[in-house]
C-alpha positions as CSV (number, residue, x, y, z in Angstrom):
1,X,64.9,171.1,-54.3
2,X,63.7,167.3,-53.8
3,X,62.7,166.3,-57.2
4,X,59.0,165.0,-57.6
5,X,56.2,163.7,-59.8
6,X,53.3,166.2,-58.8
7,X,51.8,168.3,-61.5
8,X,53.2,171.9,-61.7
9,X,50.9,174.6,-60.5
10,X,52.7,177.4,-62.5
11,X,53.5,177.0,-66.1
12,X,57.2,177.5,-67.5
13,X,55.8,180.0,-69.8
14,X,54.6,182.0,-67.0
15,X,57.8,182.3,-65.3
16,X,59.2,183.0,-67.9
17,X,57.3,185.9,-68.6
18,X,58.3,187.0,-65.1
19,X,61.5,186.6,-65.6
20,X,61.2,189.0,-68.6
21,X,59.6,191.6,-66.8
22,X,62.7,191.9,-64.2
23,X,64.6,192.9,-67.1
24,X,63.2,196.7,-66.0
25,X,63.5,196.0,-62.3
26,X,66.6,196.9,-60.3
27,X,68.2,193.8,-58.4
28,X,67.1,194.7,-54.6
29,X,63.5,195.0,-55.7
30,X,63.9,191.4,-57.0
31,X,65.7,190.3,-54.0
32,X,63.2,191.7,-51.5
33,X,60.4,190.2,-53.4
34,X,61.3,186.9,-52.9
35,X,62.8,186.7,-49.7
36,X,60.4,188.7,-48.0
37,X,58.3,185.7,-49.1
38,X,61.0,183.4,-47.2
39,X,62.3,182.5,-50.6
40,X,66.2,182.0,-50.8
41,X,68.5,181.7,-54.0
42,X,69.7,178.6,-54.7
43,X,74.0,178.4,-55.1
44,X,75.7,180.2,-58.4
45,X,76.8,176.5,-58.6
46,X,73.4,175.4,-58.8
47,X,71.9,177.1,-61.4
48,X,70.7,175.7,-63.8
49,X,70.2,179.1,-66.1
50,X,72.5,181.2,-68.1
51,X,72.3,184.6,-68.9
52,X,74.1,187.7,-69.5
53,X,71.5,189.6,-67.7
54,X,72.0,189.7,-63.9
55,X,68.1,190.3,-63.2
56,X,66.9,187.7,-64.5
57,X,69.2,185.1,-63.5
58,X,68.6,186.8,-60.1
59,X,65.2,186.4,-60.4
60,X,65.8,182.5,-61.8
61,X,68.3,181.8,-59.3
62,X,65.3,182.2,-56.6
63,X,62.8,180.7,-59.0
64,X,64.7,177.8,-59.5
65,X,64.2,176.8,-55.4
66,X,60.7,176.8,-55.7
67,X,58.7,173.5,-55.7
68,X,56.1,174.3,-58.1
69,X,54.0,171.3,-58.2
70,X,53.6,172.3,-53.8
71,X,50.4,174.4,-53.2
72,X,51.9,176.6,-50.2
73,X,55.3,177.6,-52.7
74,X,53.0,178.4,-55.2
75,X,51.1,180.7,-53.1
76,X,54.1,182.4,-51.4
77,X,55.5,183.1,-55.1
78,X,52.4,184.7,-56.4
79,X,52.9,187.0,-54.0
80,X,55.9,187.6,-55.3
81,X,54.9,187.9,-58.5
82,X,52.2,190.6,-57.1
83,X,55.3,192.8,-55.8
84,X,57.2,192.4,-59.0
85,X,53.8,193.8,-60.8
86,X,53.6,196.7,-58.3
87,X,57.1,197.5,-59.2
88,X,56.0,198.1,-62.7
89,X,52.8,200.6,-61.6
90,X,54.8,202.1,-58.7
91,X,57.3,203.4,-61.6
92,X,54.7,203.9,-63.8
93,X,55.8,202.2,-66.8
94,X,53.9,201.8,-70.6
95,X,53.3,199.4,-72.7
96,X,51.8,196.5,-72.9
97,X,53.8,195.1,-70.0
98,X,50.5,194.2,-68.1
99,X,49.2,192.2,-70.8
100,X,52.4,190.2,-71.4
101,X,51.8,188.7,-67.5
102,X,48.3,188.1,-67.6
103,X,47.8,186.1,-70.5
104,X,50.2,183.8,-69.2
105,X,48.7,183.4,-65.8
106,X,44.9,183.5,-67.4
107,X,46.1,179.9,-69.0
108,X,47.0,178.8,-66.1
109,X,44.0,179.6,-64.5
110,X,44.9,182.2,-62.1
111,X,43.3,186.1,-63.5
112,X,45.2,190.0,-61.8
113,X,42.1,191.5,-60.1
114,X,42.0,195.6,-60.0
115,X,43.8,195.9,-57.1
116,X,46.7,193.9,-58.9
117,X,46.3,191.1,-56.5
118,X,46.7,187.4,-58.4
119,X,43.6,185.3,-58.2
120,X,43.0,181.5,-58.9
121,X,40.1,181.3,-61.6
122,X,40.4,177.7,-61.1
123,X,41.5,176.8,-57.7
124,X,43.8,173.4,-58.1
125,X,42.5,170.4,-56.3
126,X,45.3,169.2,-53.8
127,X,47.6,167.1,-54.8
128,X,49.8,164.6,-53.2
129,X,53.4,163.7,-52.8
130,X,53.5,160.2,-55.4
131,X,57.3,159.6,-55.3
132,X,58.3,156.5,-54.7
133,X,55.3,154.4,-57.2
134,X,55.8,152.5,-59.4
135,X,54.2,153.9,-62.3
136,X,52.4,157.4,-61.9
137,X,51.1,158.1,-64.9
138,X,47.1,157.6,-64.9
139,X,46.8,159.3,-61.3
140,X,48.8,162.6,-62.9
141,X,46.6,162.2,-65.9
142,X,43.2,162.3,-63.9
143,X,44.7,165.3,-62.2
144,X,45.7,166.8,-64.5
145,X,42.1,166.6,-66.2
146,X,40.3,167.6,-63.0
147,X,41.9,170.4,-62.6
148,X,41.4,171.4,-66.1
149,X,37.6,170.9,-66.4
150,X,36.9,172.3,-62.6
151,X,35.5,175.4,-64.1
152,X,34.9,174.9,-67.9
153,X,33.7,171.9,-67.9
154,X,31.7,170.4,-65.0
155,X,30.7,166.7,-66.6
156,X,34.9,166.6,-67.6
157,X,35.6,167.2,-63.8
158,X,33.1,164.6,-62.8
159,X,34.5,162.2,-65.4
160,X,37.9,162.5,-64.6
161,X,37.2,162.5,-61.1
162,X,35.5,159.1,-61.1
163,X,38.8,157.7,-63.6
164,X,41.2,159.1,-60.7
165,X,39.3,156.6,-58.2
166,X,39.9,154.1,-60.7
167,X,43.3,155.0,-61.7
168,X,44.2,155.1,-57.4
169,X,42.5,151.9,-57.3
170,X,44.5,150.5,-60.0
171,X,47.8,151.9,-58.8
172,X,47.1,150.4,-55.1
173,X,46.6,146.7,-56.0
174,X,49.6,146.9,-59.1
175,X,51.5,148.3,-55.8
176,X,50.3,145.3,-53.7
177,X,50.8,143.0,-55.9
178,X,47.6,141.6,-56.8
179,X,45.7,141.2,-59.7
180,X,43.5,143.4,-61.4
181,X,40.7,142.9,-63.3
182,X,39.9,145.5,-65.9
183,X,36.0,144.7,-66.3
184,X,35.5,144.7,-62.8
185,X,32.7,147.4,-61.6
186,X,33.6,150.8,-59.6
187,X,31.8,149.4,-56.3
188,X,34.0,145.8,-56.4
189,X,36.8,147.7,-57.9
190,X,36.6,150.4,-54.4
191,X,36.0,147.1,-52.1
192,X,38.8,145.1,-53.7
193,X,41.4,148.2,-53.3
194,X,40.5,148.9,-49.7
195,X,40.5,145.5,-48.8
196,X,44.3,145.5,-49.5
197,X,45.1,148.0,-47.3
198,X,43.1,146.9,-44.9
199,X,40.7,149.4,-44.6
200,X,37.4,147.3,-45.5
201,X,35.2,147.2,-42.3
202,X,35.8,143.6,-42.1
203,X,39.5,143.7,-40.6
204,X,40.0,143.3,-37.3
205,X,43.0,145.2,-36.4
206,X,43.8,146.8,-32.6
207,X,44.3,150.6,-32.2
208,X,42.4,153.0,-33.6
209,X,42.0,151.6,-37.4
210,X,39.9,149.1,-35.4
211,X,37.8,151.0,-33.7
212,X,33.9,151.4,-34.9
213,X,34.4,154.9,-35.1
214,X,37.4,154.9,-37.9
215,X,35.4,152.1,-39.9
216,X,32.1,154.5,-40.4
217,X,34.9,156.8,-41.4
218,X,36.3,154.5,-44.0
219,X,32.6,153.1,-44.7
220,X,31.5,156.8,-46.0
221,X,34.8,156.8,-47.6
222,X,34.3,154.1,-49.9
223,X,30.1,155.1,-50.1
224,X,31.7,158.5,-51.4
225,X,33.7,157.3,-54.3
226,X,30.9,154.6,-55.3
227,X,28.9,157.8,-55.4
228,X,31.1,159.4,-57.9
229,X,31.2,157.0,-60.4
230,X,27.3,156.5,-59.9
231,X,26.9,160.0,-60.3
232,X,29.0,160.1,-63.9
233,X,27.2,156.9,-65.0
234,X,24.1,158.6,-64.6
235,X,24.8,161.0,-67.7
236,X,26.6,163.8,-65.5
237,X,30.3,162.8,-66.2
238,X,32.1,162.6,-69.5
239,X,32.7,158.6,-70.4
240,X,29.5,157.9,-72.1
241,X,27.5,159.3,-75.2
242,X,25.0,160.8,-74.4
243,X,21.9,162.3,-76.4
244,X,21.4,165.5,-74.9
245,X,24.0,167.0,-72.6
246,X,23.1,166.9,-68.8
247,X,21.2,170.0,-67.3
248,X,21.2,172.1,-64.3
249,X,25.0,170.8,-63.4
250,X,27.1,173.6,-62.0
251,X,30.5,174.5,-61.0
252,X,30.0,173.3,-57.1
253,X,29.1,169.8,-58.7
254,X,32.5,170.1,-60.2
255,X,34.2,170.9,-56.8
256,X,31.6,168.2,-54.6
257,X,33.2,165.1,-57.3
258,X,36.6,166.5,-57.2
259,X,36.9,167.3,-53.2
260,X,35.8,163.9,-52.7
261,X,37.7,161.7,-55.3
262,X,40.6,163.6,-54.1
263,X,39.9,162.7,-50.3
264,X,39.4,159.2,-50.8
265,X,42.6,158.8,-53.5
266,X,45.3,161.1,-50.5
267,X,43.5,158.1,-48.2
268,X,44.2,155.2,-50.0
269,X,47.6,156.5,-51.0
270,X,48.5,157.7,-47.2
271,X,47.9,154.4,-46.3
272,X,49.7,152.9,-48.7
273,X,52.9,154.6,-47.9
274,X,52.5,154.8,-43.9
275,X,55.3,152.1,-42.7
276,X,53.1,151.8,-39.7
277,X,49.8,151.0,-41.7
278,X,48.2,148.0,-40.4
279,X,47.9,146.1,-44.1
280,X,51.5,145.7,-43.5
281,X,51.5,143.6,-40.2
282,X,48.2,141.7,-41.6
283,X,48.8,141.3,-45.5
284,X,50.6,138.6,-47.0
285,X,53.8,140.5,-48.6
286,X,53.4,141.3,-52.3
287,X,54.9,139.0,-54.9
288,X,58.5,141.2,-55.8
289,X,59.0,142.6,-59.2
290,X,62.1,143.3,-61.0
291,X,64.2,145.9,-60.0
292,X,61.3,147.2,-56.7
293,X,62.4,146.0,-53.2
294,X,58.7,146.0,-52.4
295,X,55.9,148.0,-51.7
């Protein structure tokens, strides 16, 4: 499995717990659980997991290939995890085998409806694929936080998501090589970033970046995360004291700040990493910094 710098979906507690509960289940069960998912081990050569118990290093060894920082793995091995449960109530066992699962999985936001099917209480944001920066660590933060406070904590999610514009804003002109200046305001902040990537309206650049079409695109991109950061200023984000908490904010306000944040950051970083992204043809090359070949 690629290594990468995206936030794991899936606690290590959690599969660990798994793991556990294939102690009781016979080694073709496991196998069939995964890989009728699409899941395959990884080589006895590979793993990095020792154990005199074959189940669970069976149950590892297919663990152990799945990216769990990637959305569509995580989803494909909950489903596993479903079969693995149904295991348990096919053979009817006792205990308090259910309970040692769910509390697990409750922490990480996800709850086992009555039908034993695995449910996100907090559906993550989306991530994106951050190899290959410099210096990740205030986008992962932000993340991190938004998908935290999605459901718990509504002014959180709004706060974090108006620090993951900034963080993304940050990270784009460090990446570029320009300066940055740490009292600027969200809106010149927004401008400045976009500008150096050439997505500001005012570049002129052929094909379809060009066109009048992709700038009222890019224009409600940037009114979007302006938006954001108006809308924590305004008392409904974490950031600033405040003398009474905000009222009538909701879960959906939660999800409107962190859909969007998240839409304009996967733009700016797209962009950023596209060899064929027009900043590159019409912006000066960035100063190079020790030890970084360029952007």
């Amino acid at each position: 499995m690629a290594a990468t710098t995206r936030s794991e979906l899936i606690s290590p507690a959690t599969r660990v717990a798994f793991r556990s509960h294939c102690t009781g289940i016979n080694l073709r069960d496991i196998a069939v659980a995964w890989e009728g998912q699409g899941f395959a081990p990884v080589a006895p050569d590979e793993l990095n997991y020792q154990d005199t118990g074959a189940r669970r290093s069976s149950f590892q060894s297919y663990a152990q290939a799945v990216d769990w920082s990637d959305r569509s793995h995580v989803e494909r091995a909950l489903l596993v995890f479903e079969d693995l449960m149904r295991v348990a109530r096919r053979d009817e066992w006792q205990g308090k085998w259910l309970e040692d699962l769910t509390v697990p999985l409750e922490r990480d936001g996800l709850t086992v409806d009555e039908r034993g099917r695995i449910l996100w209480i907090k559906t993550p944001p989306r991530t994106h694929d951050l190899s290959g920066l410099r210096d990740l660590s205030g986008i992962l933060a932000e993340l991190d936080r938004v998908h935290r406070d999605l459901s718990d904590d509504p002014a959180g999610a709004i706060g974090s998501a108006k620090q993951l514009i900034e963080a993304t804003a940050k990270t784009v002109l460090r990446e570029r090589g320009l300066p940055i200046d740490e009292n600027a305001k969200m809106p010149a902040l927004i401008k400045q970033a976009q500008k150096a990537l050439a997505l500001d309206a005012s570049a002129v650049i052929p094909g379809p970046d060009g066109t009048d079409a992709v700038k009222k695109i890019l224009g409600g991109a940037a009114a979007i995360a302006v938006g954001i950061a108006e809308l924590r200023n305004r008392g409904y984000g974490t950031g600033h004291g405040q003398a009474s908490a905000p009222t009538g904010l909701g879960v959906r306000h939660a999800h409107l700040a962190a859909n969007a944040a998240i839409t304009w950051c996967e733009l700016m970083l797209d962009t950023l990493r596209d060899p064929a992204a027009p900043w590159r043809r019409t912006a000066s090359p960035a100063p190079s910094q020790p030890g970084h070949a360029g952007p």
